[in-house]
Each structure stands twice: as structure tokens, then as C-alpha cells.
C-alpha positions as a Markdown table, in Angstrom:
| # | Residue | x | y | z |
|---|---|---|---|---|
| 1 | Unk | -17.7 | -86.0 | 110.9 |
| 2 | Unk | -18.0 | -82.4 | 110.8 |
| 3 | Unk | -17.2 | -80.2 | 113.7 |
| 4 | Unk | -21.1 | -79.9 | 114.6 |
| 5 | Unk | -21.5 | -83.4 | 114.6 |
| 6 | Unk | -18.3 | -84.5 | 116.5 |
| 7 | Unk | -19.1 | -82.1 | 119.2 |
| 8 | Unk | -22.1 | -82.8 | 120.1 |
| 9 | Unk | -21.1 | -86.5 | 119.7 |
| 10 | Unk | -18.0 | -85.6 | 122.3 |
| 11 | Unk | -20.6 | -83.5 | 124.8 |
| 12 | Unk | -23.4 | -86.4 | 124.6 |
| 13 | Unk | -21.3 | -89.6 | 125.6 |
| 14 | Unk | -21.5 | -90.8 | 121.6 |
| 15 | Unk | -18.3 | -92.2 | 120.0 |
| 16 | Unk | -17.1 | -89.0 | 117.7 |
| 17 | Unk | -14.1 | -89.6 | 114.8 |
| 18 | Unk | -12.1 | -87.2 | 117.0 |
| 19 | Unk | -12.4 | -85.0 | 119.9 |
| 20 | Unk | -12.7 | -81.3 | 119.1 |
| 21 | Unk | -9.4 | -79.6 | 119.4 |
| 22 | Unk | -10.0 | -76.7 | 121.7 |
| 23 | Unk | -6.7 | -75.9 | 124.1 |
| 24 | Unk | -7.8 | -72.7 | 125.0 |
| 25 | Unk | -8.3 | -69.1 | 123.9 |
| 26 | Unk | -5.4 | -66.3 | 124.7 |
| 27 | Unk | -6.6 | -62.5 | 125.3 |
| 28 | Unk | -4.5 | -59.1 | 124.2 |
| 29 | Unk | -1.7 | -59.3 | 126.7 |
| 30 | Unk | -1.4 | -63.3 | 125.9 |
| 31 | Unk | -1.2 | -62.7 | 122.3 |
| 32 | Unk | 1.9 | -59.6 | 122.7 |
| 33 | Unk | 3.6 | -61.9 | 125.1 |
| 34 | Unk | 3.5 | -65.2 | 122.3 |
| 35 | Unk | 4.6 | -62.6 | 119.2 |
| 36 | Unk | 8.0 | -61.5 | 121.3 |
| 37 | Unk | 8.2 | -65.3 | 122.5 |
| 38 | Unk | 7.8 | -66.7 | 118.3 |
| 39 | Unk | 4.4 | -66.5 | 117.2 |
| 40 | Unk | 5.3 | -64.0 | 114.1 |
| 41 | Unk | 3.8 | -60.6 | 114.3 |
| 42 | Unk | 1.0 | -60.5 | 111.5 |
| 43 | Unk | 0.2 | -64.3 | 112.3 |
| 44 | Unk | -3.1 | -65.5 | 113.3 |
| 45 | Unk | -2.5 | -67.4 | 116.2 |
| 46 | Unk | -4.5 | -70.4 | 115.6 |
| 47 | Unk | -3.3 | -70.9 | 111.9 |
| 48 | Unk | 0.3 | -70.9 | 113.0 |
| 49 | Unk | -0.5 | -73.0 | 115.6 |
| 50 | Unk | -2.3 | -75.6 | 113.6 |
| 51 | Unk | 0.7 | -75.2 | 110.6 |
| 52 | Unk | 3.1 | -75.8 | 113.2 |
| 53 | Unk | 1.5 | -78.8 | 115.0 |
| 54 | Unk | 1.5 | -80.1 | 111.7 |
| 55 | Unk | -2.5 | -80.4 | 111.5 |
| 56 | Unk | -3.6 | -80.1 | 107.5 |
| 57 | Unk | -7.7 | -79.8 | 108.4 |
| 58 | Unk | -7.4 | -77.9 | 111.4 |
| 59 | Unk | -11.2 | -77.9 | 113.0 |
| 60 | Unk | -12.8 | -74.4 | 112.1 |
| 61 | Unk | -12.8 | -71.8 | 114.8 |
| 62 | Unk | -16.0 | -70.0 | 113.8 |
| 63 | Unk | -19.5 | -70.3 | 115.5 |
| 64 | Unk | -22.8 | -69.7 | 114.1 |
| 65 | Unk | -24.3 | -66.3 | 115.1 |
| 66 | Unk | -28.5 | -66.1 | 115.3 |
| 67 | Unk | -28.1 | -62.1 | 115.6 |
| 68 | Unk | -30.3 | -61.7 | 118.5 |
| 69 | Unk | -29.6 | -59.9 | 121.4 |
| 70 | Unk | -31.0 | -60.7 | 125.2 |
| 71 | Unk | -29.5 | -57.1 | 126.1 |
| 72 | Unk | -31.2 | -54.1 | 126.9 |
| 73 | Unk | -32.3 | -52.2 | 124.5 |
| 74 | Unk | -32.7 | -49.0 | 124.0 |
| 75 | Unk | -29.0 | -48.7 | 125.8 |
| 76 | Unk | -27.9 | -46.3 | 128.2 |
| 77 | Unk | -25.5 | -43.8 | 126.8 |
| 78 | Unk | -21.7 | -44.7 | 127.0 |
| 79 | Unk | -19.4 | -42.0 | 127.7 |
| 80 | Unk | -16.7 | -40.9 | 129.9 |
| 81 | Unk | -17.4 | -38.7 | 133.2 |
| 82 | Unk | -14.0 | -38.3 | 134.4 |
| 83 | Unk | -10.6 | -38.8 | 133.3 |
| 84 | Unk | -8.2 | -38.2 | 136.7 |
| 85 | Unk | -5.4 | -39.8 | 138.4 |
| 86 | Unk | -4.7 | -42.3 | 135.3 |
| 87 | Unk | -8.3 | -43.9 | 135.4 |
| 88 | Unk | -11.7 | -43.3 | 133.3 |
| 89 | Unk | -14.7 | -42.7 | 135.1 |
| 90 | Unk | -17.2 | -44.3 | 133.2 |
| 91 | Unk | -21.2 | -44.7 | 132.5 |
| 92 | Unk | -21.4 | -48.3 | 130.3 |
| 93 | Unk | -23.9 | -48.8 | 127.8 |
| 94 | Unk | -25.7 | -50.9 | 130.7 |
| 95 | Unk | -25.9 | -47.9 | 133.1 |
| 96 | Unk | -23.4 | -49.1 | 135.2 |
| 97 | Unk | -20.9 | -46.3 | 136.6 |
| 98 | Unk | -17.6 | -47.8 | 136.4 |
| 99 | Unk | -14.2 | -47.3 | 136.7 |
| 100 | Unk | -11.2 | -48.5 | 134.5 |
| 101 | Unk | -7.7 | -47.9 | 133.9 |
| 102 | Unk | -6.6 | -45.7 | 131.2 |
| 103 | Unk | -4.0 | -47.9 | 130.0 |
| 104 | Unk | -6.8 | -49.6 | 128.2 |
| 105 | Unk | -9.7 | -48.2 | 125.9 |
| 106 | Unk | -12.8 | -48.0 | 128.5 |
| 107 | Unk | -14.5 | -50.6 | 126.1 |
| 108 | Unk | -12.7 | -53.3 | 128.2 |
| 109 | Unk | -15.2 | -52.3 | 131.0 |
| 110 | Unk | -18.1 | -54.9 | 128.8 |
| 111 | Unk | -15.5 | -56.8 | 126.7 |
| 112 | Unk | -13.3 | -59.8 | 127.7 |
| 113 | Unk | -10.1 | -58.8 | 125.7 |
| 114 | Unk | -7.9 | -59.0 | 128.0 |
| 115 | Unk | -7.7 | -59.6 | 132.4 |
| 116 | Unk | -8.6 | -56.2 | 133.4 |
| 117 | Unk | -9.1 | -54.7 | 136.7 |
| 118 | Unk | -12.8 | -52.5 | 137.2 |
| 119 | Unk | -14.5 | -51.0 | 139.7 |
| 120 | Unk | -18.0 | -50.8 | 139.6 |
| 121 | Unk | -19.2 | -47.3 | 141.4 |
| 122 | Unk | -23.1 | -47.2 | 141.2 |
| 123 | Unk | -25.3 | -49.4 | 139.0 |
| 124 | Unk | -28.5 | -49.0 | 137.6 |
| 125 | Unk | -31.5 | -49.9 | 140.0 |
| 126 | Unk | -31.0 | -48.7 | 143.3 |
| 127 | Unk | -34.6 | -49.1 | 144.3 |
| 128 | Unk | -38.3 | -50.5 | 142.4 |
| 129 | Unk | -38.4 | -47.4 | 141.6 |
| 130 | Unk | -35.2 | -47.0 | 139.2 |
| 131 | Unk | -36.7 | -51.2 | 138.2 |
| 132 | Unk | -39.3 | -49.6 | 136.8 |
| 133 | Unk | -37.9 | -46.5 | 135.4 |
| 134 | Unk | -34.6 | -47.1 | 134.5 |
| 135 | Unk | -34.6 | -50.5 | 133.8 |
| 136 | Unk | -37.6 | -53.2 | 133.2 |
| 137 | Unk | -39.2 | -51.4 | 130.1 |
| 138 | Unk | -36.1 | -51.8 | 128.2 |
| 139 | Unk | -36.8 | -55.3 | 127.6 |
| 140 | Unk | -39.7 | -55.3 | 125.0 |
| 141 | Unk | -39.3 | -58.3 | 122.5 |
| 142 | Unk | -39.9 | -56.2 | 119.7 |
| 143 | Unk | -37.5 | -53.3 | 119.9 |
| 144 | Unk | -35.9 | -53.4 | 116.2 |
| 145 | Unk | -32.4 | -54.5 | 117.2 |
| 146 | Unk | -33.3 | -57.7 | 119.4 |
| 147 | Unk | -33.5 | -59.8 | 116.4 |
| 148 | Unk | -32.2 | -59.1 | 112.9 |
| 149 | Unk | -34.2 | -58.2 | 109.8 |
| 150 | Unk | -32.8 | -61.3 | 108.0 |
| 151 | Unk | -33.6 | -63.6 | 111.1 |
| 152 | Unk | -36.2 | -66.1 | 109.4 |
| 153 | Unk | -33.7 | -66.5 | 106.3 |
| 154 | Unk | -31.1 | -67.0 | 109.1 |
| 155 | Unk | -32.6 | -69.3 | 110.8 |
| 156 | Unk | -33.5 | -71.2 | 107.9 |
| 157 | Unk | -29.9 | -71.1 | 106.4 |
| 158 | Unk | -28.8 | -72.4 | 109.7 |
| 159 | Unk | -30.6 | -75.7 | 110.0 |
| 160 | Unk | -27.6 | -77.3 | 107.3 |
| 161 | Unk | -25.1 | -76.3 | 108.8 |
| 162 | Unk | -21.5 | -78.1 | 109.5 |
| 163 | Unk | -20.5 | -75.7 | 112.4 |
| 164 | Unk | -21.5 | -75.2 | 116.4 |
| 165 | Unk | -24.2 | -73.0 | 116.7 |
| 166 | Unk | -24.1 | -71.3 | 120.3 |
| 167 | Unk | -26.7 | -69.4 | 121.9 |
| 168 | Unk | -25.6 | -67.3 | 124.7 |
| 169 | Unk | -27.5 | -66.5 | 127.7 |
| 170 | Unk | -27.3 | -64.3 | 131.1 |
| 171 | Unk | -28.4 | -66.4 | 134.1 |
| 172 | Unk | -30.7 | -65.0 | 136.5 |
| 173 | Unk | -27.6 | -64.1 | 139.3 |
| 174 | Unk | -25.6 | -62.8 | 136.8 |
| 175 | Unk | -28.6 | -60.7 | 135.3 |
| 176 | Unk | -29.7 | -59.3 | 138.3 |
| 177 | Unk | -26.2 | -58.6 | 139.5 |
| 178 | Unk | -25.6 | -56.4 | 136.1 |
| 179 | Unk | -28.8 | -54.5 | 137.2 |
| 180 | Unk | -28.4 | -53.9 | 141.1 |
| 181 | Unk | -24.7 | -55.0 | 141.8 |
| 182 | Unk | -23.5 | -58.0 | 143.8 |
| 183 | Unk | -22.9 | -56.6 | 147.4 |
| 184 | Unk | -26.4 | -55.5 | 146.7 |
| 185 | Unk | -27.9 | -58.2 | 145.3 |
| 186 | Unk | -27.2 | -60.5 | 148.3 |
| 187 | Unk | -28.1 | -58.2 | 150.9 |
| 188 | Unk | -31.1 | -57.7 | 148.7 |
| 189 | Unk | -32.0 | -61.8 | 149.0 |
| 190 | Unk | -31.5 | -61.4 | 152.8 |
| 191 | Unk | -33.7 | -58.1 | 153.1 |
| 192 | Unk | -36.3 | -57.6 | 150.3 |
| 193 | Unk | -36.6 | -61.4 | 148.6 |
| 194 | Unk | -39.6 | -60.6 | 147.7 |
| 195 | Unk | -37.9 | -58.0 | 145.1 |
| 196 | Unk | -35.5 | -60.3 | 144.1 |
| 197 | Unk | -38.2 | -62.6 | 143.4 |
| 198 | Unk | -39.7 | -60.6 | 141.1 |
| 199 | Unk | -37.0 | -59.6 | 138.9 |
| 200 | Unk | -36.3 | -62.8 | 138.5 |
| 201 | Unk | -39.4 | -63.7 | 137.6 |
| 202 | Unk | -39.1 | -60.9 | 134.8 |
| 203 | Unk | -36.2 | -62.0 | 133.8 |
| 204 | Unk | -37.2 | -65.9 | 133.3 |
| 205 | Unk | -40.0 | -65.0 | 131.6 |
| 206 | Unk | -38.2 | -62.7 | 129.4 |
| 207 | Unk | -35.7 | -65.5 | 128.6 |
| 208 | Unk | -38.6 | -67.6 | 128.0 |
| 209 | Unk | -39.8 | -65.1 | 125.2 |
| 210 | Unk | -37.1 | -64.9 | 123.2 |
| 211 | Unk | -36.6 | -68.6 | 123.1 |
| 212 | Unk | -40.2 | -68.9 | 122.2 |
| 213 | Unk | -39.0 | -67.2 | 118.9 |
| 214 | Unk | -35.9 | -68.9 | 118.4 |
| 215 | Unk | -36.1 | -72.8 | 119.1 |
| 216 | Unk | -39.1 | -72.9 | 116.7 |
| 217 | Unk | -37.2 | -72.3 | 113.7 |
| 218 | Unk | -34.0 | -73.2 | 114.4 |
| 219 | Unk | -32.4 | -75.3 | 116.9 |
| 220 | Unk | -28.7 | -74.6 | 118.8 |
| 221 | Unk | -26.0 | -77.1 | 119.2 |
| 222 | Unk | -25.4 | -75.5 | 122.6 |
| 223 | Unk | -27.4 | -72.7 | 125.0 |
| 224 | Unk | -24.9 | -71.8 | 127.6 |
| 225 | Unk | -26.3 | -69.8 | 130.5 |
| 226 | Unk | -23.8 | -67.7 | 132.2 |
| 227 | Unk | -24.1 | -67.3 | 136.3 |
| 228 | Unk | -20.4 | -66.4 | 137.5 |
| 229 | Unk | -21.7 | -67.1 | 140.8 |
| 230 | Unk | -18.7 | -68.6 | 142.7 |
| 231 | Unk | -15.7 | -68.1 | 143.6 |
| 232 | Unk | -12.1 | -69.9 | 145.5 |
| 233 | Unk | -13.9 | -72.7 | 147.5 |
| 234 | Unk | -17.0 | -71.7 | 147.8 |
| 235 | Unk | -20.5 | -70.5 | 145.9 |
| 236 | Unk | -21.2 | -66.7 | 146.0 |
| 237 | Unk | -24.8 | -67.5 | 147.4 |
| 238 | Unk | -26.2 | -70.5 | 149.6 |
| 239 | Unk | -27.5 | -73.5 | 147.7 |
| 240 | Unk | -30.9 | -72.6 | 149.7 |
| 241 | Unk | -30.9 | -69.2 | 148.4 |
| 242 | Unk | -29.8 | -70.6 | 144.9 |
| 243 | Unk | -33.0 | -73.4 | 145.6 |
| 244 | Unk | -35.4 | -70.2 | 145.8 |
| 245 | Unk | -33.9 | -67.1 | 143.7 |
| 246 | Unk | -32.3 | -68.9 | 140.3 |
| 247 | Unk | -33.6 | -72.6 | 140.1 |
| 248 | Unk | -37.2 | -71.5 | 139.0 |
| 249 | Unk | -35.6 | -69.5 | 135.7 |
| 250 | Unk | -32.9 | -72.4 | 135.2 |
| 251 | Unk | -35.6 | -75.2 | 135.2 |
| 252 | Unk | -37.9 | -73.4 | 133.0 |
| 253 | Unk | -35.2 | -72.7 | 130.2 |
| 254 | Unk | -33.6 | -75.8 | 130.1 |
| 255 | Unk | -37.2 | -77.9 | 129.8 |
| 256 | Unk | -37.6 | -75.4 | 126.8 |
| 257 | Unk | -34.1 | -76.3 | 125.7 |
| 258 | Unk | -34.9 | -80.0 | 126.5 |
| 259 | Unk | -38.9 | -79.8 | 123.9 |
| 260 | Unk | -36.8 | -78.0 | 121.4 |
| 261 | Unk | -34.1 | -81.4 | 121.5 |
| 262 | Unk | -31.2 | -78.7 | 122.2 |
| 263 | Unk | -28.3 | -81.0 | 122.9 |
| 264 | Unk | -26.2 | -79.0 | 125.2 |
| 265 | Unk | -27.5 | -77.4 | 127.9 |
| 266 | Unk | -24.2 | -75.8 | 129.7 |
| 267 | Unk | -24.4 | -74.3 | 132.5 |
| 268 | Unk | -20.9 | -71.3 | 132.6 |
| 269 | Unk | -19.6 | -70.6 | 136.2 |
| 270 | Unk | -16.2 | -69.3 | 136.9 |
| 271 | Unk | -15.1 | -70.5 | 141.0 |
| 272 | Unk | -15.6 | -73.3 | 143.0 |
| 273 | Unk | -18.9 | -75.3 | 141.5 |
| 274 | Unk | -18.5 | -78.3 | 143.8 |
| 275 | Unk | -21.5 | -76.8 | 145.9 |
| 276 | Unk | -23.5 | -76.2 | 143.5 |
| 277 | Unk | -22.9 | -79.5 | 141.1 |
| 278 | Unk | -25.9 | -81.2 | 142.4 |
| 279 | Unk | -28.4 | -78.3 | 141.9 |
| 280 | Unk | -27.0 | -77.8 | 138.1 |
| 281 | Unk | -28.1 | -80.9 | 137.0 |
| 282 | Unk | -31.3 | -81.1 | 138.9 |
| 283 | Unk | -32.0 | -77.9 | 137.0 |
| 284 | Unk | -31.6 | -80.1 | 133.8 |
| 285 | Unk | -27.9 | -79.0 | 132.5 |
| 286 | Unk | -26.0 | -81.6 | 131.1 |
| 287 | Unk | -22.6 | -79.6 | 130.6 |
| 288 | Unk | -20.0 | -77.2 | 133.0 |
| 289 | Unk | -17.5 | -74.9 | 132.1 |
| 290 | Unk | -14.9 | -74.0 | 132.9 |
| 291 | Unk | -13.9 | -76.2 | 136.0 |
| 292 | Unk | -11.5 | -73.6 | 137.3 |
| 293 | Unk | -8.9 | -76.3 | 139.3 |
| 294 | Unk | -7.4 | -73.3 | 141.2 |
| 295 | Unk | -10.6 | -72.7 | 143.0 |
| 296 | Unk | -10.9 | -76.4 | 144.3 |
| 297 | Unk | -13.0 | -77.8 | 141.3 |
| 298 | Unk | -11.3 | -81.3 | 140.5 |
| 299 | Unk | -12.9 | -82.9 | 137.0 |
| 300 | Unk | -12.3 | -86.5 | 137.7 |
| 301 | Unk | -13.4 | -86.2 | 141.1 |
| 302 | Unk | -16.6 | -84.8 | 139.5 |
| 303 | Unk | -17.1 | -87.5 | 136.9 |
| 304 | Unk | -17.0 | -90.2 | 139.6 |
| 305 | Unk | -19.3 | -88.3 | 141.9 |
| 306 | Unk | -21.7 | -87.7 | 139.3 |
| 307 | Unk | -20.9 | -90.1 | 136.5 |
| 308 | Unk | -23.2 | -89.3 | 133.1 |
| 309 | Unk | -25.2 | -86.7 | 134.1 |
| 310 | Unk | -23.2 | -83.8 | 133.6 |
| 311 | Unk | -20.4 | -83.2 | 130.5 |
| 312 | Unk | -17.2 | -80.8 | 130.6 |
| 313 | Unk | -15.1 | -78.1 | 128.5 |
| 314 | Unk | -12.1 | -76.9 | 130.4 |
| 315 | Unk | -10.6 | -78.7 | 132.9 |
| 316 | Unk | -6.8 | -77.9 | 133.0 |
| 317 | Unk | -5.1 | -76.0 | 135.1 |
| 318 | Unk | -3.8 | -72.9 | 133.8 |
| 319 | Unk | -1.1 | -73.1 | 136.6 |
| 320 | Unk | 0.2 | -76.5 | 135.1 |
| 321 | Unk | 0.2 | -75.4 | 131.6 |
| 322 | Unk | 1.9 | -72.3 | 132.7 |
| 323 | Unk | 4.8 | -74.3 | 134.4 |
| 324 | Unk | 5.4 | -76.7 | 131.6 |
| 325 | Unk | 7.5 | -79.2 | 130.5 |
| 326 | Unk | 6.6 | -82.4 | 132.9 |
| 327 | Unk | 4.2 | -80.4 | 134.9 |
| 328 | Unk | 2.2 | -79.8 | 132.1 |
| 329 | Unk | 2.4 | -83.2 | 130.9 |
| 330 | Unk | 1.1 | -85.1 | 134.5 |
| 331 | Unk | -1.8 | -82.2 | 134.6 |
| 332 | Unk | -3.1 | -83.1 | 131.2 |
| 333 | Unk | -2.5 | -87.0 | 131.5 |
| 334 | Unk | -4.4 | -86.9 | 134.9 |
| 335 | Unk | -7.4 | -85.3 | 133.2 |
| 336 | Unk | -7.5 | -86.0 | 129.4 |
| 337 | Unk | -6.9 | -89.5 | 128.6 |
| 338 | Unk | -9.5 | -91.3 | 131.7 |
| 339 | Unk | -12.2 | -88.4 | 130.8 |
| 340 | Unk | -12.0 | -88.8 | 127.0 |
| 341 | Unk | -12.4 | -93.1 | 127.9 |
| 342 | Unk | -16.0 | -92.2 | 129.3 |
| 343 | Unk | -16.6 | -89.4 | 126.6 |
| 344 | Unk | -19.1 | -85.9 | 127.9 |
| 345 | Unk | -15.7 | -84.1 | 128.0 |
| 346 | Unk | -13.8 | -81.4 | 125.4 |
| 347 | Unk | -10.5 | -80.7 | 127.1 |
| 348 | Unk | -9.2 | -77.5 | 127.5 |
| 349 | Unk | -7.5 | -74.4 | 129.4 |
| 350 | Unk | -9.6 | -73.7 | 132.4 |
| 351 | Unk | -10.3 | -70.4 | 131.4 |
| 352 | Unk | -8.9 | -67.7 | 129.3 |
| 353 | Unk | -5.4 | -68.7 | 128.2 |
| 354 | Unk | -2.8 | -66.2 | 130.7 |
| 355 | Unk | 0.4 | -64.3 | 129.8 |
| 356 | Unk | 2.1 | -66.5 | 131.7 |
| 357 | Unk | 1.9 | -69.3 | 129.7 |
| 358 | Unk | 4.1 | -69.0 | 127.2 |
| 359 | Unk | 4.1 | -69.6 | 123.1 |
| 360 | Unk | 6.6 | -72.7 | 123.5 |
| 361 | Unk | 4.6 | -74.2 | 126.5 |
| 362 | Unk | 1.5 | -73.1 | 124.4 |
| 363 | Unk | 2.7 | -75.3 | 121.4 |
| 364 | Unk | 3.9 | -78.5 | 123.4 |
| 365 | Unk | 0.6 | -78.3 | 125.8 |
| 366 | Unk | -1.7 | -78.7 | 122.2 |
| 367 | Unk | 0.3 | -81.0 | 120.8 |
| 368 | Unk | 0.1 | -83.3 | 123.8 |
| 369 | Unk | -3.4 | -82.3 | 123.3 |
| 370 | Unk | -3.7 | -83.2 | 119.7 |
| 371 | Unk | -2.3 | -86.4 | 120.1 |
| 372 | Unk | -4.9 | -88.0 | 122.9 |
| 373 | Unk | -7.9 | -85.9 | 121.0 |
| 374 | Unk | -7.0 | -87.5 | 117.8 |
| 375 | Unk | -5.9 | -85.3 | 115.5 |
| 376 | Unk | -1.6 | -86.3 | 115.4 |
């Protein structure tokens, strides 16, 4: 099998060759930690990794990429405001005033490179007004950068392909909260709904747009939506307010994900999910990530709660593999092995891979891994 094939094979319950090797992903600070800890200076990480493992056709790393963009466009103007007191006052390419440390470039504020500290001090839409004005008509499907200029030969190149081709997309809470904030955007549910109605409406039907373009020609292994809407124990929003404000745009992609035959519909959540579990795959998602155990979310518990209807990345706690040694070893053999019997599961680090795990732990955690997955 190819990597395309055994993942969807591993996300849909089928019986793949082997299990797609993915322990995790480190960030900056991760990475200078591992090369003072034996990972050798120039080295990329996953080729040592693999050469030390032992692995001769280590699975390929790289993704598919359609070009097209769901952001805004025209942008806002990135630059910095203020530079005091060791931090950058910033306004982000998404009109967002924000505040960062200077110890890192201020393009950390809108890229996960590393676990970074902001603080968000104004965003765009502060009234209908500034959703009309500053906002809404930046969203036209045919600005010149949403898709590419090659994106029919793309497209077309892409239907043979032997790699995972992964469409990314920003859920309506996460969406909305780019655009008005999240202190706002609650109180906004509670006190205008009628507002928050109707940018959501904008933005499913935006959504709905662009994958009226897309799924026609070519068709993604995966279409993750991305909500970050919870957070240690408990959902960021009611599962009634959740009912009204985000299942309408969730149910509405994934039946256009479901026509188009997309195989993975994955719904992305950082937090405590257990709430919200039921209303994901009544919207139609068949997949979670990243089942963040520090925040209460127990995998196995899920699978016997809910069985087939809903598949996994992620899973292991970041604590465990952190610790090492045979606290490593129980976390991943209390996970991995009963999961991987019943299939709709990829096993990883539930989340970006910390500093505090270190290289050695690194290497015995994904060797462990290796093993069970198939691949030693």
C-alpha cells in the first residue's frame, strides 16, 4: 500500500498493510532541546529518527497542497505599533491587534512554530458595522490569490496520487472568534444571536463556495475543520448554543464532503471533547483530533461509548511520553494495541510534541510505536 491508501484504510475501519507511523510533530524549542540532547545539529529530525529506528522505507512526511486559501483576502497590513517593555505591539495580517514577546519574530503571532504566549488587544469587528466594512467583503471567491493560476492542472495531477491530500478548514467558532474575539463572541451568542447567526451564515455559505470549486475536480483524503472550542473539562460554549450557532455550517460541509465520497471528515478540537462527542458525529464527522488526555478526554473510553462512528489521531499523553521509561510504555500499551484491534485509529502525541520530552524518550516512545503499527 501506499501512504494514501493505508491511511484512509487505518481512518475507515479497513485492514491496512501497516498503520501510518505518525508519533508526533516537535516545534522550535522541541527541536533545540533534541540537538543538545543527540539529534545532530544539521539533521532533519525525522530522517534520523527513521535511520535510527532502523526503518529503510520510512512513510513520506509530505501532504498534498490544492493552493487555495479560505483566508481573507485582500489582508490587512502587518506591522509593528509598538516595541516597549520587551514585547511587540502588533496589527496581524488578519486585523487583529496583538501582543507578542520579543524573544520571538512577531510572525509567531499566526504561525504554530513553537508554544508561544499572545495577547490579543482589539480585533477586527467590533460592531455590524466594522462586519460590513472591515471585514465581510473580503471574502469574494474570485480575488486572484484564493486559488492558484495552475489549479485545474493541480487538481488534475492530484487525482494519482500516492500521498494524503488534506484540506484545511476554519470552523464556524473558530472563524468567528478570529473576527470578533472569544470573550466577545460568547457574550455576543448571549446578547445579539441574531448577529452571530448571520455571520455564520456567511461564513457556511462561504465554505460552501469554495468547496463547490474544489470537490468537483478533485477529491481530499481528509477535510479537517478546525473549532478549538474547548478547553480542561469542559466545552468553551453549551452544547445548546453549539446546537444553534455551529451545527447548521458543520452539517452542510460534511454532506458536501459526504456527495464528493471525501473519506475523512475530521473534526480538530484542542480540550475536553467529551461534551461535545455526540454532536460531532451527528454533524457527520467520522474522525477527532487530538484527544488531549490532560483535559479529561480518555480514547478508549470514547471507542466503547461510541464504537464505529467516530475514528482518532492523537491520543497519548504528552505527560506519559514526557516521563518515560515504563510510564511511557503502560500509556501507549493502554491506548495503542486494543484501538489498533478495532482499526479508525492513527496513534500519536496528543498534540504538538513538548520540550520536555526529550530526544532519548522521543526515540524509545516511536520505536514502541513502530513495533505495534507495524513497521519493526
Amino acid at each position: 500500500m501506499n501512504e494514501r491508501e493505508r491511511h484512509n484504510a487505518a481512518l475507515n475501519f479497513d485492514n491496512p498493510d501497516r498503520i501510518p507511523l505518525q508519533p508526533g510533530y516537535p516545534r522550535e524549542s522541541t527541536l533545540a532541546a533534541w540537538r543538545q540532547q543527540g539529534l545532530p545539529p544539521d539533521a532533519d529530525w525525522y530522517a534520523f529518527l527513521m535511520e535510527t529506528l532502523g526503518i529503510d522505507n520510512p512513510p513520506p512526511r509530505t501532504r498534498s497542497d490544492l493552493g487555495v486559501t479560505f483566508h481573507i483576502r485582500p489582508t490587512f497590513e502587518e506591522k509593528v505599533l509598538e516595541h516597549r517593555d520587551g514585547h511587540y505591539i502588533v496589527q496581524d495580517w488578519m486585523g487583529a491587534i496583538t501582543e507578542i514577546s520579543d524573544a520571538y519574530d512577531y510572525t509567531y503571532i499566526r504561525r504554530a512554530k513553537d508554544f508561544v504566549t499572545r495577547k490579543w488587544h482589539r480585533f477586527p469587528v467590533q460592531s455590524r458595522a466594522d462586519w460590513e466594512e472591515r471585514i465581510r467583503w473580503r471574502y469574494t471567491l474570485d480575488h486572484p490569490e484564493r486559488f492558484p493560476a495552475d489549479f485545474d492542472a493541480r487538481c488534475a495531477q492530484l487525482r494519482d496520487r500516492d500521498d494524503v491530500l488534506w484540506l484545511d478548514i476554519a470552523g464556524p467558532f473558530w472563524q468567528l472568534r478570529e473576527w470578533v474575539g472569544f470573550e466577545n463572541l460568547c457574550l455576543l451568542m448571549v446578547e445579539d444571536p441574531d448577529f452571530v447567526d448571520d455571520m455564520a451564515a456567511f461564513w457556511a455559505d462561504f465554505v460552501l463556495q469554495m468547496l463547490a470549486r474544489i470537490l468537483p475536480k478533485v477529491t481530499p483524503d481528509v477535510i479537517q475543520v478546525s473549532e478549538d472550542m474547548a478547553y480542561k473539562m469542559h466545552s468553551m460554549v453549551s452544547p445548546a448554543m453549539t446546537r444553534r450557532f455551529l451545527m447548521p455550517a458543520w452539517v452542510a460541509w460534511t454532506d458536501a464532503m459526504k456527495a464528493a465520497g471525501v473519506p475523512v471528515r475530521l473534526v480538530d478540537s484542542d480540550g475536553y471533547v467529551g461534551e461535545l462527542m455526540p454532536l460531532f458525529i451527528e454533524a457527520g464527522f467520522n474522525c477527532n483530533f487530538p484527544v488531549e488526555v490532560a483535559a479529561g478526554n480518555d480514547i478508549v473510553a470514547y471507542r466503547r461509548a461510541y464504537g464505529r462512528q467516530m475514528a482518532y489521531l492523537g491520543g497519548l499523553d504528552k505527560r506519559a511520553l514526557a516521563a518515560g521509561g515504563d510510564v511511557m510504555r503502560a500509556e501507549v500499551m493502554r491506548v495503542v494495541p486494543p484501538l489498533l484491534e478495532e482499526g479508525g485509529f492513527i496513534p500519536g502525541c496528543d498534540h504538538g510534541v513538548p520540550p520536555d520530552i526529550s530526544w532519548p524518550d522521543f526515540v524509545a516512545y516511536s520505536r514502541l510505536l513502530a513495533q505495534l503499527t507495524g513497521w519493526l
